[in-house]
C-alpha positions as CSV (number, residue, x, y, z in Angstrom):
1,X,0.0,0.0,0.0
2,X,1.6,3.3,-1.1
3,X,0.7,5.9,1.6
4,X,0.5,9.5,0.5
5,X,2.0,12.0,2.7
6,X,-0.2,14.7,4.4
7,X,-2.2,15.6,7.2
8,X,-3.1,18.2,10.1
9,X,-2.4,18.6,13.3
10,X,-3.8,17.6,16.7
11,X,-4.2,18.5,20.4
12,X,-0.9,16.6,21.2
13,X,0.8,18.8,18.8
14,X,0.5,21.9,22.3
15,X,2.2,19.5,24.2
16,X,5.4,17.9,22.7
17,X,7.4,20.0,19.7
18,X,6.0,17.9,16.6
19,X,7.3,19.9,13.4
20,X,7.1,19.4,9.7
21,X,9.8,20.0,7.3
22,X,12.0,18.6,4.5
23,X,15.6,17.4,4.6
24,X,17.5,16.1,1.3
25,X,20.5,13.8,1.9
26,X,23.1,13.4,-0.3
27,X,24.7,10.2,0.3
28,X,25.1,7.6,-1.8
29,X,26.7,4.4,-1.9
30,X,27.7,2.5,-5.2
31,X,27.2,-1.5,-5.8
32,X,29.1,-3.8,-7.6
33,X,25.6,-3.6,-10.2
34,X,24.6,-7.3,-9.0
35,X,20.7,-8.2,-9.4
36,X,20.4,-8.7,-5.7
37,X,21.8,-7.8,-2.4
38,X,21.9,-10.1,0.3
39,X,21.2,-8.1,3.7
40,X,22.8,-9.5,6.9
41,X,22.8,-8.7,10.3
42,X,26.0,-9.0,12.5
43,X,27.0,-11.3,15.1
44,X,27.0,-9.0,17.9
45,X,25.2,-9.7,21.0
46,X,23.9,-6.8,23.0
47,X,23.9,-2.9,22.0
48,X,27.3,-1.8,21.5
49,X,28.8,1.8,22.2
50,X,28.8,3.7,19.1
51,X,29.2,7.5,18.8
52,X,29.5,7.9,14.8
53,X,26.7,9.8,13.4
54,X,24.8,6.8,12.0
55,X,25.4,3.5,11.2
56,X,23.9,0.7,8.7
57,X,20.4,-0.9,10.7
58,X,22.9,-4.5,10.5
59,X,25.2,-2.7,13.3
60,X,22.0,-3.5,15.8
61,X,21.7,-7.1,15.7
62,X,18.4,-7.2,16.7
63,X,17.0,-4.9,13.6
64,X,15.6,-6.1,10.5
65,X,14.6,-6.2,7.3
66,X,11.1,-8.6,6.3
67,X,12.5,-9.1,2.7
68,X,15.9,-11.0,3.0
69,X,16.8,-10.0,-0.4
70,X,17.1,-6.2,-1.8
71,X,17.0,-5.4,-5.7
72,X,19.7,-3.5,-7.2
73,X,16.9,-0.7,-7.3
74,X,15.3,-0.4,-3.9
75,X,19.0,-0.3,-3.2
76,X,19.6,3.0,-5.0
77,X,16.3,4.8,-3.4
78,X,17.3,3.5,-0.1
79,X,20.5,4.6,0.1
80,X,21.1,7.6,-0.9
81,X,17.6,8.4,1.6
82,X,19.9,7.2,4.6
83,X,16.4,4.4,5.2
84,X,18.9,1.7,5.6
85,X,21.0,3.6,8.7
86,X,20.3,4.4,12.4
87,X,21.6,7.0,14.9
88,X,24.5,5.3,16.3
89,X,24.3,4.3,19.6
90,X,23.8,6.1,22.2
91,X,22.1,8.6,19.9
92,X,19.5,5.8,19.6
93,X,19.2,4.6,22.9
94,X,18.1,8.5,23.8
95,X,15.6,8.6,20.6
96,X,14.4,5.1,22.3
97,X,14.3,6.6,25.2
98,X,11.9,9.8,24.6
99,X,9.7,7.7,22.6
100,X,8.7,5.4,25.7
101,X,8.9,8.6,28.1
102,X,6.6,10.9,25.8
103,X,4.9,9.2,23.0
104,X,4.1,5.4,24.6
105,X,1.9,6.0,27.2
106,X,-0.6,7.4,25.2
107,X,0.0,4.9,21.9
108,X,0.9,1.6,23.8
109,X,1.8,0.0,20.5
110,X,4.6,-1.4,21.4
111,X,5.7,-4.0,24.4
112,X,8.2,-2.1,26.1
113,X,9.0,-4.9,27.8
114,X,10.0,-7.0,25.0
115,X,11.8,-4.1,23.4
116,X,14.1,-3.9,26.1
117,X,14.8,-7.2,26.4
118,X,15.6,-7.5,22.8
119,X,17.5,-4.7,22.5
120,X,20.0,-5.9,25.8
121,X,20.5,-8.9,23.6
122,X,18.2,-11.5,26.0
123,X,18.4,-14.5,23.7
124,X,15.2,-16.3,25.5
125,X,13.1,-13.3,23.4
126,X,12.0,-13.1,19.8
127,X,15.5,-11.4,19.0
128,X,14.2,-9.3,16.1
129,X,12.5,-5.9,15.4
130,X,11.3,-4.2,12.4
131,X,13.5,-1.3,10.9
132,X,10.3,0.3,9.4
133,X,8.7,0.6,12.7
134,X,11.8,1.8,14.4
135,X,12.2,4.6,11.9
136,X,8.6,5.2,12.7
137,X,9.7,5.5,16.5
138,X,11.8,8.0,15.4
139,X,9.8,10.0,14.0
140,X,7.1,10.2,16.3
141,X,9.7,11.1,19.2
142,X,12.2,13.9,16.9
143,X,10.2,16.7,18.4
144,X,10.9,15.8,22.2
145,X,14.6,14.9,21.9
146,X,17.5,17.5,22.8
147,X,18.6,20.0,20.4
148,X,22.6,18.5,20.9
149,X,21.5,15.2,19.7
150,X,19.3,16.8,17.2
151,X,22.5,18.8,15.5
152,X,25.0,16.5,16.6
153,X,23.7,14.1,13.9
154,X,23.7,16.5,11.2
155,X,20.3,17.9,11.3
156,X,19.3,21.5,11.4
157,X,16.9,21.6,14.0
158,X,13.8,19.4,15.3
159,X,12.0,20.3,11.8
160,X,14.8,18.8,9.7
161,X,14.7,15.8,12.1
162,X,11.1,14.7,12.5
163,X,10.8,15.0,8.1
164,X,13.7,12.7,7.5
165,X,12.9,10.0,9.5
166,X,9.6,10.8,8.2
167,X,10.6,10.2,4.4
168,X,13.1,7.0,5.6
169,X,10.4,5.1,7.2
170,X,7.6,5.9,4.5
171,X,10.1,5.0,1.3
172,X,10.7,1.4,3.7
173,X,6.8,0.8,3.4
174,X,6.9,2.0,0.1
175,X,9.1,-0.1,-1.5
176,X,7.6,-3.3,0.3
177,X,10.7,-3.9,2.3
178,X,8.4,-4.2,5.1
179,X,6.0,-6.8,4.5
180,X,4.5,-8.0,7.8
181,X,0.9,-6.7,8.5
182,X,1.7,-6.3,12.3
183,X,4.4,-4.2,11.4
184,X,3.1,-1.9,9.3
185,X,0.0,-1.6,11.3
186,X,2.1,-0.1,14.4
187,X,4.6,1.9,11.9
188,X,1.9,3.6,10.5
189,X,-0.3,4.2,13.5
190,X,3.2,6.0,14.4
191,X,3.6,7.7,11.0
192,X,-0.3,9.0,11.8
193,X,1.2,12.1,14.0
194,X,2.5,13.3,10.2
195,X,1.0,16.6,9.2
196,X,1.7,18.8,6.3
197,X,0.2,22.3,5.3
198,X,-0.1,21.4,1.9
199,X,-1.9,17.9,2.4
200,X,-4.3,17.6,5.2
201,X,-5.2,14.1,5.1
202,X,-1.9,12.3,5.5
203,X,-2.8,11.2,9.1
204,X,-6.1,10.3,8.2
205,X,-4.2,7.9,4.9
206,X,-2.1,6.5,7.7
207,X,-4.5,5.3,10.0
208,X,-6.8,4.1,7.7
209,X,-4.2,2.1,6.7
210,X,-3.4,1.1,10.1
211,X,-6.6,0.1,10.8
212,X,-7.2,-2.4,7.5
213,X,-3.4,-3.6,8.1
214,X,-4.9,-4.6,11.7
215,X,-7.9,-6.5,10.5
216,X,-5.6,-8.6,8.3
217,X,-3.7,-10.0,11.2
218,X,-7.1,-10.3,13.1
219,X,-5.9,-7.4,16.1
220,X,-10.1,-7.0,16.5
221,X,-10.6,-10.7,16.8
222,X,-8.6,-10.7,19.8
223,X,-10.8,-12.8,21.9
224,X,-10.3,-15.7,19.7
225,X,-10.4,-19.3,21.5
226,X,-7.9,-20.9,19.4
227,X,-5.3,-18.4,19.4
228,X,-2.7,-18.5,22.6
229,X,-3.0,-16.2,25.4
230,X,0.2,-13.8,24.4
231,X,-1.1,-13.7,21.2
232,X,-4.9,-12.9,21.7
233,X,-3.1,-9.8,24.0
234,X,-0.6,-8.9,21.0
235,X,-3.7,-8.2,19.2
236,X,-5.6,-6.5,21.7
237,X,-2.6,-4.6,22.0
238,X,-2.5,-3.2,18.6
239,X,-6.6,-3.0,18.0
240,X,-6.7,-0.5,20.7
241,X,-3.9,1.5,20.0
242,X,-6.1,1.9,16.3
243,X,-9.2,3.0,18.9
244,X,-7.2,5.2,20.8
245,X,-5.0,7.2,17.6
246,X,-8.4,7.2,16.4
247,X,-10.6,9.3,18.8
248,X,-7.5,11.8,19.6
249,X,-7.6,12.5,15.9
250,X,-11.1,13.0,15.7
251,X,-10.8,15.1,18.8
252,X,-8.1,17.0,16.8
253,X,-8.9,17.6,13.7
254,X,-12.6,17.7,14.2
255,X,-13.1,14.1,11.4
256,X,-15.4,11.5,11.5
257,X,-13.7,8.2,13.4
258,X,-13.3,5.1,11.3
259,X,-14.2,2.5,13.9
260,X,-17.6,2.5,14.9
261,X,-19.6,0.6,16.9
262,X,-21.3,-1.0,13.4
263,X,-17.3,-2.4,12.7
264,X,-16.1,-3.3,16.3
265,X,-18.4,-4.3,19.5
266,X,-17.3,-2.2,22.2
267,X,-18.7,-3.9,25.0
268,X,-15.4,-5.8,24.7
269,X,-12.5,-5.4,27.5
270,X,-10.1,-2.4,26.5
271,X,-6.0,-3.1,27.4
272,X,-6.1,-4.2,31.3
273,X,-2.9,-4.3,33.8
274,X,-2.5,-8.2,33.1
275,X,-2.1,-6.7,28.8
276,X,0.9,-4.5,30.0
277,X,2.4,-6.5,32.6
278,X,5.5,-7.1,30.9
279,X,6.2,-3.3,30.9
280,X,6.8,-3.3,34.7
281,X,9.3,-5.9,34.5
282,X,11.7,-4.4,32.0
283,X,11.9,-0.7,31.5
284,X,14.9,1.8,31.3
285,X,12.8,4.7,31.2
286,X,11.2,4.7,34.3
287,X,12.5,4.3,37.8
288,X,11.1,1.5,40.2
289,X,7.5,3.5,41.8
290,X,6.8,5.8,38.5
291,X,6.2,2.9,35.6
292,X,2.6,1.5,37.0
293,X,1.3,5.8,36.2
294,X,2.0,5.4,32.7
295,X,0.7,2.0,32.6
296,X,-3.0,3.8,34.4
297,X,-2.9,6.4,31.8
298,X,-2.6,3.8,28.8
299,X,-5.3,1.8,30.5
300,X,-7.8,4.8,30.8
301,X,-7.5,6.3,27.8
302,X,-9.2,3.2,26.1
303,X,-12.1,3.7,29.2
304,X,-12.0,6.9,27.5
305,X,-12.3,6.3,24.1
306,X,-15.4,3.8,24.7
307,X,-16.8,7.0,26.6
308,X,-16.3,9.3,24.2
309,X,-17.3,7.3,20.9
310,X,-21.3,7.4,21.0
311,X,-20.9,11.5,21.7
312,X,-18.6,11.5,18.5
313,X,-21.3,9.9,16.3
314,X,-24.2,12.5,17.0
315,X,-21.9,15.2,16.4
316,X,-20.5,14.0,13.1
317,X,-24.2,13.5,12.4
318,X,-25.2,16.7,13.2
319,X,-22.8,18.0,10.9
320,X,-25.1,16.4,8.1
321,X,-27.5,18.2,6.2
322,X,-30.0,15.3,6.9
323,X,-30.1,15.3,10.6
324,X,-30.7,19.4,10.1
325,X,-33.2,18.7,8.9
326,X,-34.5,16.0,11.7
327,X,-33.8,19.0,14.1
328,X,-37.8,20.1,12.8
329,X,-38.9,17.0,14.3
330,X,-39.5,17.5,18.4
331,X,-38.8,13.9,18.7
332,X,-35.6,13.4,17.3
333,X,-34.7,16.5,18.9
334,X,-35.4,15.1,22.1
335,X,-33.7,11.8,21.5
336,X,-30.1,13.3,20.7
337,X,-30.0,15.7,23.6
338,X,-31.1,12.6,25.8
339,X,-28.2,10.9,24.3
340,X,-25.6,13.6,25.3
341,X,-27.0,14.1,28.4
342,X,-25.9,10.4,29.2
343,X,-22.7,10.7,27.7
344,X,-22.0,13.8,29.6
345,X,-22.9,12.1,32.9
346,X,-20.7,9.0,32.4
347,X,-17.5,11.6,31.0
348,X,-18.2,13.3,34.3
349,X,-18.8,9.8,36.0
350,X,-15.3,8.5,34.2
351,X,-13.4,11.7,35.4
352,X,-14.6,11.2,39.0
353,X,-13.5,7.9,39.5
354,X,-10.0,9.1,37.5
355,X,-9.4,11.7,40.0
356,X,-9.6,8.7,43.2
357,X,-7.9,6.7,41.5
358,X,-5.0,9.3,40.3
359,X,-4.7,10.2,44.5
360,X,-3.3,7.3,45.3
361,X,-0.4,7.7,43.1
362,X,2.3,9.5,44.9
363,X,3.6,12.4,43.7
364,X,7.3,12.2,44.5
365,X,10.0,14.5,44.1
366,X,9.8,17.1,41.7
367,X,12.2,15.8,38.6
368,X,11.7,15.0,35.0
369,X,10.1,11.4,35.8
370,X,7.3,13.3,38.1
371,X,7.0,15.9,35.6
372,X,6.5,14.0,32.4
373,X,3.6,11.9,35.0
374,X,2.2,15.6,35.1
375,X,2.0,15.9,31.5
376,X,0.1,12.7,31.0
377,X,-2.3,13.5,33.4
378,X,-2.6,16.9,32.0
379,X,-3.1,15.6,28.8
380,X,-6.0,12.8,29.3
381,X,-7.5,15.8,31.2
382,X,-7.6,17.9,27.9
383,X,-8.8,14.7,25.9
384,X,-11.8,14.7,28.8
């Protein structure tokens, strides 16, 4: 699927630096003009300490590619576009970082836990992870990382930063050097916080396509009998990160959402603590006492989102000529502002039972950890 590039922005845009711009890179690396190139990852174990610039994905033995093979072509658009190369390490490692500080929380796409574990080189895990979706990661976090690591690998500012890794993960998807549904599902859910001035539909394009990349791998079957337990949760993990990137957008933007209570029963359980266990185990974000908030904000924002989604239909009715015209008829009248009536009492309801529940969170010493909790609460608040 060929995603077009384009969008607007959102509420989360007031709260961490997300920018639009364009960067052209200039490097280039010749081939010895064979058909194929044969990608290969190295035999290192572990992240190793790296301070160039950037380095070929291969240097991270955990990265890679879905196609095992590269043409000559895709070759020579990837290249030169720098979609084949990483921040080196620990350039990464703080990219990494800021994306599970500021963007995760609220867009629990990915297992932390797992991420970690793979990325410390813990051979008991799935040792892999896709290079689309990491470019993705970097991306969505550009805008919240330090302007020394910004220009210390070669970027102008923030702007120059969040559009390259912008055009490098897009160009992977493009080409089909990602193939796996899962994977492109969370990549583009990621590549959703894209906006431009002169297309203002590119984060709609990229969660739509999230969305159908999520049905294909079943993510709203995710109660299915047959399937094991860590599987039916990787799915229910990834369905309702689509439900959630889809009712901050309509917030945002002011669009109709794509999934609707005709397409996806909602009387099914959103993520629960057993869903994001894993992410207590294994984090180097978050010190021991501060990980379980973020895991409550992930968790209510999907109460939320059920909340919020019959409110989000009337209105996006309302908008239609038709139901202007049901406004001349008492009784239909009556029926929609009984409707948001309810909705407003269980928002307020929600919100009450949010504020208990946020109390018995400590506060702790004002530092960054404390205040990045702040801005999550801040944030949900806003979404409320």
């Amino acid at each position: 699927m060929d995603f077009e590039q384009c969008s607007m922005t959102d509420i989360e845009t007031e709260l961490l630096r997300y920018t639009f711009a364009s960067r052209n890179n200039d490097r280039n690396h010749g081939h010895d003009g064979n058909e194929h190139l044969h990608i290969t990852t190295s035999g290192q174990e572990g992240p190793v300490e790296n301070n160039c610039a950037f380095q070929q994905y291969s240097f991270y033995p955990f990265v890679h590619l879905s196609v095992i093979e590269l043409s000559a072509r895709d070759f020579a658009s990837l290249e030169p576009a720098k979609a084949l190369q990483l921040p080196g390490q620990p350039h990464l490692e703080k990219f990494v970082k800021q994306y599970f500080r500021f963007i995760h929380p609220f867009l629990p796409v990915i297992d932390e836990g797992h991420f970690w574990q793979i990325y410390l080189g813990d051979k008991s895990q799935d040792a892999s992870f896709s290079l689309f979706v990491l470019q993705a990661m970097l991306f969505a976090t550009a805008g919240t990382v330090k302007h020394e690591t910004i220009s210390s690998l070669g970027f102008k500012n923030h702007v120059d930063a969040r559009n390259s890794f912008y055009s490098r993960a897009k160009l992977l998807v493009d080409l089909h050097v990602e193939t796996d549904p899962y994977c492109i599902a969370q990549g583009a859910l990621l590549l959703s916080h894209q906006y431009s001035l002169t297309d203002q539909h590119v984060n709609n394009v990229w969660l739509g396509g999230a969305i159908e990349y999520s049905k294909a791998c079943n993510a709203d079957h995710y109660d299915d009998p047959n399937a094991e337990v860590t599987e039916n949760s990787r799915r229910k993990r990834l369905w309702w990160s689509c439900v959630i990137r889809d009712r901050i957008l309509a917030l945002g933007v002011r669009q109709p959402i794509f999934i609707t209570p005709e397409k996806f029963d909602f009387d099914q359980e959103g993520l629960v603590p057993a869903d994001l266990e894993s992410e207590l185990k294994t984090t180097m974000v978050y010190p021991p006492g501060y990980k379980s908030t973020p895991i409550f904000w992930a968790i209510e924002i999907c109460h939320l989102a059920k909340l919020m989604t019959p409110a989000m239909i009337v209105v996006e009715k309302v908008k239609s000529l038709q139901m202007i015209e049901d406004y001349k008829k008492p009784l239909n009248l009556c029926r929609i502002l009984q409707l948001l009536l309810q909705v407003h009492a269980k928002l307020d309801e929600w919100e009450s039972s949010l504020s208990k529940a946020d109390s018995k969170f400590p506060e702790g010493p004002s530092s960054g950890h404390s205040q990045v909790v702040m801005m999550h609460k801040n944030l949900i608040y806003i979404y409320w």
